[in-house]
SEVEX-980364 format. One record per residue: residue in three letters; x, y, z of N, C-alpha, C in turn. Coordinates in nm, 3 decimals, always signed. Layout:
<rs>
R  resn      n.x      n.y      n.z     ca.x     ca.y     ca.z      c.x      c.y      c.z
R   ALA        X        Y        Z        X        Y        Z        X        Y        Z
...
</rs>
This chain:
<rs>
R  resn      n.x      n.y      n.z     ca.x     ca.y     ca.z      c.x      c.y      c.z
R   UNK   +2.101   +0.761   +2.299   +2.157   +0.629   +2.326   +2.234   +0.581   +2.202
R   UNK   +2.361   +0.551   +2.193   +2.433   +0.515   +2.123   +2.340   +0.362   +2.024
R   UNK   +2.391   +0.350   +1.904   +2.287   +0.265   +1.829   +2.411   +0.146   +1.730
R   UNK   +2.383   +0.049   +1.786   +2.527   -0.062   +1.742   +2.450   -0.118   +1.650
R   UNK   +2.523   -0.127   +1.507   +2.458   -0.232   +1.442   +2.525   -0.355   +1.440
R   UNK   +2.400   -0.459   +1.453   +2.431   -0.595   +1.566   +2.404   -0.706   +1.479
R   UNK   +2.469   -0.802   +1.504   +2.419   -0.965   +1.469   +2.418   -1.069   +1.567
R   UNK   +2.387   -1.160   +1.561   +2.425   -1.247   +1.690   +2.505   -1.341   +1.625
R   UNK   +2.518   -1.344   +1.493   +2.578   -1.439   +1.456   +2.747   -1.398   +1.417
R   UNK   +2.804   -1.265   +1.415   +2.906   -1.172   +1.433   +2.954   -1.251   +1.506
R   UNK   +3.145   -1.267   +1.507   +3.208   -1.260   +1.620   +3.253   -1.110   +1.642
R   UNK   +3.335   -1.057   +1.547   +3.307   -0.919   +1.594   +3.212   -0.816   +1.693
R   UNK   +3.101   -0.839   +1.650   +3.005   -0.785   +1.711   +2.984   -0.835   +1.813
R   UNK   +3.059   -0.978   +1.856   +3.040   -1.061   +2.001   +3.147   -0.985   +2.114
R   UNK   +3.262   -0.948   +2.033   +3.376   -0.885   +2.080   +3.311   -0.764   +2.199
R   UNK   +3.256   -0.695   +2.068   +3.235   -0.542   +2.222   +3.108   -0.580   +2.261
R   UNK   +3.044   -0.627   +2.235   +2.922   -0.703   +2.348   +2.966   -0.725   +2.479
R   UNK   +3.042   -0.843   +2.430   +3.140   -0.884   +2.546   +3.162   -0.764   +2.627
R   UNK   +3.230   -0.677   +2.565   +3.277   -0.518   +2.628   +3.211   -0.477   +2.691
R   UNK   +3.099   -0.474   +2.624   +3.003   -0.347   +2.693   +2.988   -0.457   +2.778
R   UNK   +2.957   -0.565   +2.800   +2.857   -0.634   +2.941   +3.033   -0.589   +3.068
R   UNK   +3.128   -0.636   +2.979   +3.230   -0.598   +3.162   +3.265   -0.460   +3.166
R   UNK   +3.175   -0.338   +3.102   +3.221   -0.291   +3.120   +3.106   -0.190   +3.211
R   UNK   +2.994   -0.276   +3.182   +2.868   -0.204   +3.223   +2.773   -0.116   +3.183
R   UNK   +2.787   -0.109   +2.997   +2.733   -0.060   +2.910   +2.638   -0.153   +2.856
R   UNK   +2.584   -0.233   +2.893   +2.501   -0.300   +2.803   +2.372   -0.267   +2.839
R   UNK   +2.335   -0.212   +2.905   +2.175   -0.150   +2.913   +2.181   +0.007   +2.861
R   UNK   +2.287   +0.023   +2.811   +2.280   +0.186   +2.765   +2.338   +0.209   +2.625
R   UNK   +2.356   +0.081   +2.562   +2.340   +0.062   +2.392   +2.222   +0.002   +2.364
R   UNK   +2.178   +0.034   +2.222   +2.074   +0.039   +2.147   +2.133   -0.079   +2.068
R   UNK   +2.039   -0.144   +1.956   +2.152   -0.255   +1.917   +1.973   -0.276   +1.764
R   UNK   +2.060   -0.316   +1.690   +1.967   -0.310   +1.546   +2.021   -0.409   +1.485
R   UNK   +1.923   -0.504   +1.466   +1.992   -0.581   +1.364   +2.031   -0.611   +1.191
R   UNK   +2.146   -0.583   +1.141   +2.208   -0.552   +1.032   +2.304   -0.664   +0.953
R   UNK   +2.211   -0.699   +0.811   +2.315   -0.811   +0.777   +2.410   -0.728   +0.749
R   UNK   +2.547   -0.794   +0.715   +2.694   -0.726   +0.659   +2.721   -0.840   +0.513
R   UNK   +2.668   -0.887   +0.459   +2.683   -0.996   +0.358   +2.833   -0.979   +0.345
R   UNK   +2.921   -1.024   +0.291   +3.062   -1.000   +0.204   +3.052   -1.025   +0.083
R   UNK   +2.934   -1.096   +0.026   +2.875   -1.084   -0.122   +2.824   -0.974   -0.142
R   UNK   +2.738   -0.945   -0.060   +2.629   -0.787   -0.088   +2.662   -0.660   -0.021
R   UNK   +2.678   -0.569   -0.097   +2.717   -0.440   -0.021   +2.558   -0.392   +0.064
R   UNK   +2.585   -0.365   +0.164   +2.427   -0.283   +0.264   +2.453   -0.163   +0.197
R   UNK   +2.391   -0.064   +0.120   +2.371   +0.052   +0.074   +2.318   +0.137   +0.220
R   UNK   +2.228   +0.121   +0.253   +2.179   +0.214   +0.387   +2.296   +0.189   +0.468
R   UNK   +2.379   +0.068   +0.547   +2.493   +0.097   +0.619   +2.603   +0.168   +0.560
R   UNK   +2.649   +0.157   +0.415   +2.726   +0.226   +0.326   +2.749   +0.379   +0.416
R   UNK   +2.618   +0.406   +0.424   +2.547   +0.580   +0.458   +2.616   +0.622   +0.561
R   UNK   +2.666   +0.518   +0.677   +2.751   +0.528   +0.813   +2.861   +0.480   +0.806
R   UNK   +2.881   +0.376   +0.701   +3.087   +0.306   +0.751   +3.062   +0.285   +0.610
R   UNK   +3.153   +0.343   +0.534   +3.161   +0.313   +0.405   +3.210   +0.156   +0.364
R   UNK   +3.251   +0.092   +0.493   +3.283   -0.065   +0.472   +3.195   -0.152   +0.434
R   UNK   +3.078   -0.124   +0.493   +2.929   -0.176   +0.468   +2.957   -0.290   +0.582
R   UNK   +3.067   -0.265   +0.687   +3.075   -0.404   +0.802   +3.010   -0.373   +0.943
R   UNK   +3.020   -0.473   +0.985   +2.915   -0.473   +1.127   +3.082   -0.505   +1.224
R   UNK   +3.099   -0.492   +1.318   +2.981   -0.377   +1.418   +3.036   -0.260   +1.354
R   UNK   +2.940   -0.166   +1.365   +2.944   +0.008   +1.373   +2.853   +0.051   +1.461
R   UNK   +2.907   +0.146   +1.508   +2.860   +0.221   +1.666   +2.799   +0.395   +1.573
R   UNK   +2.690   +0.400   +1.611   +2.659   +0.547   +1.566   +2.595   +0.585   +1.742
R   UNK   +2.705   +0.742   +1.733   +2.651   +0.822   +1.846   +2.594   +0.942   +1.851
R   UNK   +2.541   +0.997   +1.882   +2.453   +1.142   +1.929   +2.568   +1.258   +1.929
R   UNK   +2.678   +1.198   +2.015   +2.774   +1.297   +2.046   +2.937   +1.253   +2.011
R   UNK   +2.898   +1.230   +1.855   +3.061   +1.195   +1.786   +3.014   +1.134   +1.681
R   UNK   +3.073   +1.157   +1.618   +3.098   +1.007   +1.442   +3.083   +0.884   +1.515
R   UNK   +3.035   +0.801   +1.372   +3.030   +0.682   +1.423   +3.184   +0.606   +1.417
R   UNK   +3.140   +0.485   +1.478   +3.322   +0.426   +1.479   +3.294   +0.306   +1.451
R   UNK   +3.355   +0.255   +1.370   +3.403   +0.098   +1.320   +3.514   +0.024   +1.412
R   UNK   +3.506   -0.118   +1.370   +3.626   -0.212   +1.405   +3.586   -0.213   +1.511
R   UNK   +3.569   -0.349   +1.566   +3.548   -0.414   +1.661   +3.694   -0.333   +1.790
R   UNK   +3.782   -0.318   +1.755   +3.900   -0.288   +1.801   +3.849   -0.173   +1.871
R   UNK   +3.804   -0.056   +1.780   +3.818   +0.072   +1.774   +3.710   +0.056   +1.908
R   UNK   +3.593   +0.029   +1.922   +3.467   +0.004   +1.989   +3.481   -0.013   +2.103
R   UNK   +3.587   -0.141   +2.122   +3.626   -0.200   +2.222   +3.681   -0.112   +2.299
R   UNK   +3.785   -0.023   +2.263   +3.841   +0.096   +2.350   +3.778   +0.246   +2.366
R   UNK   +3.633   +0.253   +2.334   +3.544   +0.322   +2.335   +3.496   +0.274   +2.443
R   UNK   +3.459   +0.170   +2.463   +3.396   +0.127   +2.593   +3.452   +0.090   +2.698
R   UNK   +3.589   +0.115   +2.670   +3.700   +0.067   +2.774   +3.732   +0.215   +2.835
R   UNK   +3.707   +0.344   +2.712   +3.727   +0.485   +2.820   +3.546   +0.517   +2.884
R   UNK   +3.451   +0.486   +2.848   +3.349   +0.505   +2.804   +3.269   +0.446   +2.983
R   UNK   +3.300   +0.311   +3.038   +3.289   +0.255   +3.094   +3.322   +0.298   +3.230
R   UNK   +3.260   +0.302   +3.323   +3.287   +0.286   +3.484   +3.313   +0.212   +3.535
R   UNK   +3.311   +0.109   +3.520   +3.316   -0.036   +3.600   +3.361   -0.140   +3.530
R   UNK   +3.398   -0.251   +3.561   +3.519   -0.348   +3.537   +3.649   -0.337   +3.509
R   UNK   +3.675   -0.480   +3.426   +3.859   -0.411   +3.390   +3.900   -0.328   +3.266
R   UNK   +3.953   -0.323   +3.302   +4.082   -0.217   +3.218   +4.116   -0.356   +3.052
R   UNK   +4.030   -0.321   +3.014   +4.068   -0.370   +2.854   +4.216   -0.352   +2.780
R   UNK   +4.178   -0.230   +2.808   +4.322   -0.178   +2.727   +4.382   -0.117   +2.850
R   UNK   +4.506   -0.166   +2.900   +4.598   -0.107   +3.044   +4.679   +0.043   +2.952
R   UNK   +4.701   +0.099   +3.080   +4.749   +0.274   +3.022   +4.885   +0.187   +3.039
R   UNK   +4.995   +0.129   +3.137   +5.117   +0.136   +3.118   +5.169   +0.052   +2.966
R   UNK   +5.244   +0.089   +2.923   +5.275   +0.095   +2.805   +5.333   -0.094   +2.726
R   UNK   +5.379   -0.130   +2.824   +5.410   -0.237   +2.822   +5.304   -0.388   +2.851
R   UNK   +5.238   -0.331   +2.931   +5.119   -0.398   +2.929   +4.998   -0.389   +2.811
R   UNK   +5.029   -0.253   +2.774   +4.920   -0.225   +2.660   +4.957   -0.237   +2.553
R   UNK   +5.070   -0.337   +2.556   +5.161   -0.356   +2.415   +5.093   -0.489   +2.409
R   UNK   +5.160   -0.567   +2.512   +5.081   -0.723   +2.488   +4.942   -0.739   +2.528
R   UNK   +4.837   -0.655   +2.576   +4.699   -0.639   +2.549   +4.672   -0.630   +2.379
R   UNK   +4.730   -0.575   +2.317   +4.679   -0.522   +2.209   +4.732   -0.625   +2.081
R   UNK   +4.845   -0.689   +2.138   +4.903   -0.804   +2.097   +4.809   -0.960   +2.060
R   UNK   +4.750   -0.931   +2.185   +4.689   -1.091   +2.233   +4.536   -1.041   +2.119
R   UNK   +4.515   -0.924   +2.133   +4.399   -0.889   +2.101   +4.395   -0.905   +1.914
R   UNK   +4.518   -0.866   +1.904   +4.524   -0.894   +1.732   +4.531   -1.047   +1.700
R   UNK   +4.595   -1.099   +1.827   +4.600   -1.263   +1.768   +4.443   -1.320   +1.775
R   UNK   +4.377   -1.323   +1.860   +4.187   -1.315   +1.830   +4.186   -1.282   +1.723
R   UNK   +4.166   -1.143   +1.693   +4.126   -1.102   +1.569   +4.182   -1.191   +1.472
R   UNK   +4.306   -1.227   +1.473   +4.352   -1.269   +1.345   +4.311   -1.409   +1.333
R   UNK   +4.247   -1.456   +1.375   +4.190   -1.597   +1.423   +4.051   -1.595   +1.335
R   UNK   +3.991   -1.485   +1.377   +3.864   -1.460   +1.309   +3.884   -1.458   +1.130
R   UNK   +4.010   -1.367   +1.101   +4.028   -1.326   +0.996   +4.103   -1.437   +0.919
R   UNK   +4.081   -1.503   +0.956   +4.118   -1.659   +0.895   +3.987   -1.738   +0.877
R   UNK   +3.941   -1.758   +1.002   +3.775   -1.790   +0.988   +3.657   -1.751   +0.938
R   UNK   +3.640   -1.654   +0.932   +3.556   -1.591   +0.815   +3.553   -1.643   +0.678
R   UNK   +3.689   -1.592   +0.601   +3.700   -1.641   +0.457   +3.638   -1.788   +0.435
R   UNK   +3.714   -1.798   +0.545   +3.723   -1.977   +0.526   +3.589   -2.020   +0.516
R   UNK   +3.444   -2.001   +0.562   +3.303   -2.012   +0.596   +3.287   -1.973   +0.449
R   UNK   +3.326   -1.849   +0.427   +3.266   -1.822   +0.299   +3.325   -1.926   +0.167
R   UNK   +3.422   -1.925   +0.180   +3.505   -2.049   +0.125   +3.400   -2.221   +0.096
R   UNK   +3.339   -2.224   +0.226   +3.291   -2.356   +0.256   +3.122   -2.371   +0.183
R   UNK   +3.083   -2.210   +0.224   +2.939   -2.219   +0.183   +2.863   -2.098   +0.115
R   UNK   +2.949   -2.029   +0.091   +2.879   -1.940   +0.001   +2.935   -1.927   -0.183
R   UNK   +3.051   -2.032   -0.172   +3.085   -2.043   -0.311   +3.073   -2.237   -0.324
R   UNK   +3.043   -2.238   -0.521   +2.975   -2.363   -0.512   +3.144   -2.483   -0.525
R   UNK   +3.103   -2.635   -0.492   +3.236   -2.667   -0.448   +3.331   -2.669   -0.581
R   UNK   +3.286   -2.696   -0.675   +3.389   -2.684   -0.806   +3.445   -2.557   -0.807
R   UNK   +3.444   -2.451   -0.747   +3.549   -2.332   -0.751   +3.594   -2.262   -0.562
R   UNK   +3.591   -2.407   -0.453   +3.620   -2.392   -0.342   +3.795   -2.400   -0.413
R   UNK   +3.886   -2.361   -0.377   +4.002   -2.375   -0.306   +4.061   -2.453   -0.196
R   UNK   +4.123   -2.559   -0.252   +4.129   -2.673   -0.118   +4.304   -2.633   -0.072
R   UNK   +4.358   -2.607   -0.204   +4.516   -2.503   -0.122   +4.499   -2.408   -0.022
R   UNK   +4.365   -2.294   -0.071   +4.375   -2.218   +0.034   +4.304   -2.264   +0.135
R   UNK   +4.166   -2.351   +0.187   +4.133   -2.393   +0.269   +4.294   -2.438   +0.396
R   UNK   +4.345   -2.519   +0.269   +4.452   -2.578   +0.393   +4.569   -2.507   +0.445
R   UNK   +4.575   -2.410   +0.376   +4.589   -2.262   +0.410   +4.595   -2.203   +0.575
R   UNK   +4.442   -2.185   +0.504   +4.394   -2.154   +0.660   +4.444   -2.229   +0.770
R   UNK   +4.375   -2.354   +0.740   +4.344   -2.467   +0.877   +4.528   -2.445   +0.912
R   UNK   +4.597   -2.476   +0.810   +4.755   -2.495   +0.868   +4.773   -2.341   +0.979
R   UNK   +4.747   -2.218   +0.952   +4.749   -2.142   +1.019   +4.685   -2.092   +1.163
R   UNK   +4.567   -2.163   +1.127   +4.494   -2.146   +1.264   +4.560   -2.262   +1.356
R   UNK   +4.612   -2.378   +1.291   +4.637   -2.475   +1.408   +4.774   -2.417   +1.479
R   UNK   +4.876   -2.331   +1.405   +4.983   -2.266   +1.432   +4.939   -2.193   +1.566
R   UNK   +4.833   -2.119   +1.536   +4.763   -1.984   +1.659   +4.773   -2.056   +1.711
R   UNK   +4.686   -2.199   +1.723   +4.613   -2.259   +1.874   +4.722   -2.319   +1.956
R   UNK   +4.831   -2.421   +1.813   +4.963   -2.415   +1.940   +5.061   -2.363   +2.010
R   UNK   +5.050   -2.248   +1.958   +5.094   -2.122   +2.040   +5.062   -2.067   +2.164
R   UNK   +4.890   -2.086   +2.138   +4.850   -2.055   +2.260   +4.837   -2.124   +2.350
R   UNK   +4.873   -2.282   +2.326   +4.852   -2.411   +2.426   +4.977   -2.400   +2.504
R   UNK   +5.061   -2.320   +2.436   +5.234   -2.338   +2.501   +5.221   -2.184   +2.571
R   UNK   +5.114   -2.040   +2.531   +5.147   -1.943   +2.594   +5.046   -1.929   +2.682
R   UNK   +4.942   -1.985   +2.689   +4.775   -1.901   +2.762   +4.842   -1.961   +2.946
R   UNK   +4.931   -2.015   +2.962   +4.957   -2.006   +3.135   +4.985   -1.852   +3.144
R   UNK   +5.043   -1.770   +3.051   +5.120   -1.676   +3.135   +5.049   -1.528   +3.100
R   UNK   +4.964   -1.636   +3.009   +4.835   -1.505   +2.925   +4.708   -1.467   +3.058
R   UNK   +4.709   -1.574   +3.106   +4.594   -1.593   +3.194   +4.654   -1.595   +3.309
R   UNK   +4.786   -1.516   +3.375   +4.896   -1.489   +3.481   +4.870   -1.370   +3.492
R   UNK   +4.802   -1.267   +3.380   +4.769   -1.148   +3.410   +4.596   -1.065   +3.439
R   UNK   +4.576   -0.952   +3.466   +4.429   -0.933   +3.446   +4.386   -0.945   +3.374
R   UNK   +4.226   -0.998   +3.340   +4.168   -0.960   +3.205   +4.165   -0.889   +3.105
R   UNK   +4.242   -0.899   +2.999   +4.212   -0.741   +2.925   +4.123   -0.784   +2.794
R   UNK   +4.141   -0.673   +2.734   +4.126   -0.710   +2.570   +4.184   -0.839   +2.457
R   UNK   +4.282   -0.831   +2.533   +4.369   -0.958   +2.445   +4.278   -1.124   +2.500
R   UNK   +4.200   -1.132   +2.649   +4.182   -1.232   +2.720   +4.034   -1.253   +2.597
R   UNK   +3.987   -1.125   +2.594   +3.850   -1.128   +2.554   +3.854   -1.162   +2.412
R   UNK   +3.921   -1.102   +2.321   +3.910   -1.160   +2.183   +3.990   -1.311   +2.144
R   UNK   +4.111   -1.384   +2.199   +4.144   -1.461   +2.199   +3.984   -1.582   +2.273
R   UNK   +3.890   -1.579   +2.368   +3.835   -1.624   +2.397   +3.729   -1.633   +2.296
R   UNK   +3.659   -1.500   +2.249   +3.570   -1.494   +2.115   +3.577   -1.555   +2.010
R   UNK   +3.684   -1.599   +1.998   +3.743   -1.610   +1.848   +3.755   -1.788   +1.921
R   UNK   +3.766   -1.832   +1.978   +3.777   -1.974   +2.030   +3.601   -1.989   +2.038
R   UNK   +3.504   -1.952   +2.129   +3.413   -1.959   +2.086   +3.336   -1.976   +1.953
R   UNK   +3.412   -1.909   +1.873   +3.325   -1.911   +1.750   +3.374   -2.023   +1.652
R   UNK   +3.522   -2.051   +1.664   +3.526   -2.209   +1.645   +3.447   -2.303   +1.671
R   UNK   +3.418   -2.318   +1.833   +3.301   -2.429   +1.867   +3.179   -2.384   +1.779
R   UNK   +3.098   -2.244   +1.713   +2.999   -2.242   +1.658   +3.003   -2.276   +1.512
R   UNK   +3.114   -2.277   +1.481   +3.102   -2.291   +1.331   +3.195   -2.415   +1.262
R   UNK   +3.279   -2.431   +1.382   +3.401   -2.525   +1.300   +3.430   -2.616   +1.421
R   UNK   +3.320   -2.672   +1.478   +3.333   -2.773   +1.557   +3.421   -2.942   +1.544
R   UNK   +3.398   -2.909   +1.399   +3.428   -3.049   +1.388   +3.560   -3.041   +1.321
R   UNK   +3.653   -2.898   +1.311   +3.797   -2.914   +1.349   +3.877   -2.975   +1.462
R   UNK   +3.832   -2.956   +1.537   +3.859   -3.083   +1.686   +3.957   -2.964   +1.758
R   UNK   +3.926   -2.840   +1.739   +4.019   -2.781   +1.801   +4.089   -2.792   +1.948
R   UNK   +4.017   -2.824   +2.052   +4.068   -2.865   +2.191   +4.144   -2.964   +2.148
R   UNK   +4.131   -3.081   +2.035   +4.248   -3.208   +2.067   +4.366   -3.163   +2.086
R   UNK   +4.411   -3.229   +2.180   +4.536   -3.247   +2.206   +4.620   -3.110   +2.261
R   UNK   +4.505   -3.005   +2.319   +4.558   -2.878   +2.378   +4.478   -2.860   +2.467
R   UNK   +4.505   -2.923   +2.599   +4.442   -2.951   +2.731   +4.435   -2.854   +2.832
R   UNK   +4.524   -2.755   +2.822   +4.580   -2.639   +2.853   +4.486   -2.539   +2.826
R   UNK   +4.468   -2.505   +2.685   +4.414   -2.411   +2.628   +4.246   -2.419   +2.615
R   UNK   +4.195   -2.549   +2.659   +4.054   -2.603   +2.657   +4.005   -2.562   +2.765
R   UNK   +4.114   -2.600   +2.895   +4.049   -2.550   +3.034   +4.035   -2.432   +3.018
R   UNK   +4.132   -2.328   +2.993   +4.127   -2.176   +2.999   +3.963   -2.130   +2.963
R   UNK   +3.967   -2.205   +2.831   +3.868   -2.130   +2.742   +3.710   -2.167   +2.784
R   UNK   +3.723   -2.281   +2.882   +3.615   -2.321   +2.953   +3.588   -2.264   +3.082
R   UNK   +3.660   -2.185   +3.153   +3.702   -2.098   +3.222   +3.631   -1.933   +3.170
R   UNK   +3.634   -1.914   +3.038   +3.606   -1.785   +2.967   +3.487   -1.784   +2.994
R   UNK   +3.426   -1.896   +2.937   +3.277   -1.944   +2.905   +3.237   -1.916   +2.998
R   UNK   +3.234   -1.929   +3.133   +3.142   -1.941   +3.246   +3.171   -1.752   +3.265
R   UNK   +3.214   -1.675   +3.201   +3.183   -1.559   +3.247   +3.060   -1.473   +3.222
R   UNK   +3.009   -1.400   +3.328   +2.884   -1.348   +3.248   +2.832   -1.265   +3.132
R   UNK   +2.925   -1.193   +3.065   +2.953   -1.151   +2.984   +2.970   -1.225   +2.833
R   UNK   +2.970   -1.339   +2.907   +2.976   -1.492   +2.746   +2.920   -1.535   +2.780
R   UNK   +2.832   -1.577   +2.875   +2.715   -1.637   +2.915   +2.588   -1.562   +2.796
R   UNK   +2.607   -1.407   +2.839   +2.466   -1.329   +2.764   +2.479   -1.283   +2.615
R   UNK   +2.619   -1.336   +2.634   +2.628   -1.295   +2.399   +2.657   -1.432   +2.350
R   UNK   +2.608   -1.524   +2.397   +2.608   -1.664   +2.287   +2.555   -1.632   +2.146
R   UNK   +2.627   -1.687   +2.061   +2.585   -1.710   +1.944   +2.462   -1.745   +1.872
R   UNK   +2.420   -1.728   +1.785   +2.297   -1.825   +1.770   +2.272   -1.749   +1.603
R   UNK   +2.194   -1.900   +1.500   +2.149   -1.842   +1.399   +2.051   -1.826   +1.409
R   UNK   +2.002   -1.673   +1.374   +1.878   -1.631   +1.393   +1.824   -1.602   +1.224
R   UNK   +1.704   -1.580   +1.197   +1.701   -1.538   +1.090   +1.746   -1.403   +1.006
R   UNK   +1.829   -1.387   +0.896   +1.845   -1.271   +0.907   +1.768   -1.188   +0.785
R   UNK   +1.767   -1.039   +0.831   +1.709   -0.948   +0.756   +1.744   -0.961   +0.609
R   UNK   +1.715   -0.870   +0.527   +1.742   -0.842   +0.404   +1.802   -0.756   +0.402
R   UNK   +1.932   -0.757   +0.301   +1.988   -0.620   +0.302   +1.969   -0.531   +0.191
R   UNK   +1.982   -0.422   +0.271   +1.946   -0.323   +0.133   +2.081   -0.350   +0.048
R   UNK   +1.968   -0.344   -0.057   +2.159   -0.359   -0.181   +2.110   -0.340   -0.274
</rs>
């Protein structure tokens, strides 16, 4: 049985969760829970993804594989049932993979930024780059308030799923950016995401976490 190292508090790791539940893999991954600090290197994960990042997938029958990305289309060939994450025609799997980097890149704005907020003390926070960020992420979201009609005009793919993750994890961590104001459009959609079962069973949550080897 394939063996994911997991957090609940990951959006990444929420990403192919997500996956595996539409794709019908989620009773046939193993799942361990693994801090990824970005202060502390994991020495024992070191041993499998020299990144020391979560998610990583270790299998029986292949190397293990990193990036939420990479995972995602593991379980997208991997899978019997649901949709097509990643579409084979070429043009479709251009803007799947498109929508899917703009999620990601959503995250990869959000992350720093957390660490930014609470893992460094405030006399050496960065309030240029904080506003940085925020100026950039509000760029994504009005983008997507003016594009998610024609995003959500097509099937579900990969791009539906990480653009939704990555909005989720706003409401968990950066609620009080007000991100829905004033993008009425993009609130319904994403309230729309929510009720799927697949985001229903990977909610977020801080749990306590392990110690890492380091």
């Amino acid at each position: 049985m394939p063996l994911l190292h997991w957090s609940p508090r990951s959006p990444y790791v929420r990403k192919v969760m997500v996956a595996f539940h539409e794709k019908g893999l989620a009773d046939t991954i193993q799942t361990t829970r693994t801090t990824a600090d970005p202060m502390v290197p994991h020495e024992e994960l070191m041993l499998v993804n020299p990144l020391s990042k979560i998610p990583t997938l270790e299998r029986e029958d292949g190397p293990p594989l990193w990036d939420s990305r990479v995972i995602m289309e593991w379980a997208d060939r991997t899978g019997e049932s649901g949709p097509r994450l990643f579409p084979e025609a070429p043009e479709q799997r251009e803007i799947a993979l498109r929508d899917e980097a703009l999620g990601t890149g959503m995250l990869d704005i959000a992350l720093p930024w957390l660490v930014e907020l609470y893992m460094r003390p405030p006399e050496q926070r960065s309030e240029i780059q904080i506003a940085a960020w925020r100026r950039k992420l509000a760029s994504t979201l009005d983008w997507l308030e003016s594009h998610i009609a024609e995003i959500d005009a097509r099937s579900f793919d990969a791009g539906h799923l990480s653009i939704g993750v990555a909005l989720c994890y706003l409401n968990f961590r950066f609620s009080s950016e007000g991100w829905p104001n004033n993008r009425p459009t993009l609130a319904a959609w994403h309230a729309r995401f929510r009720e799927r079962p697949s985001v229903i069973a990977t909610e977020f949550r801080d749990d306590p976490r392990p110690q890492a080897a380091g």
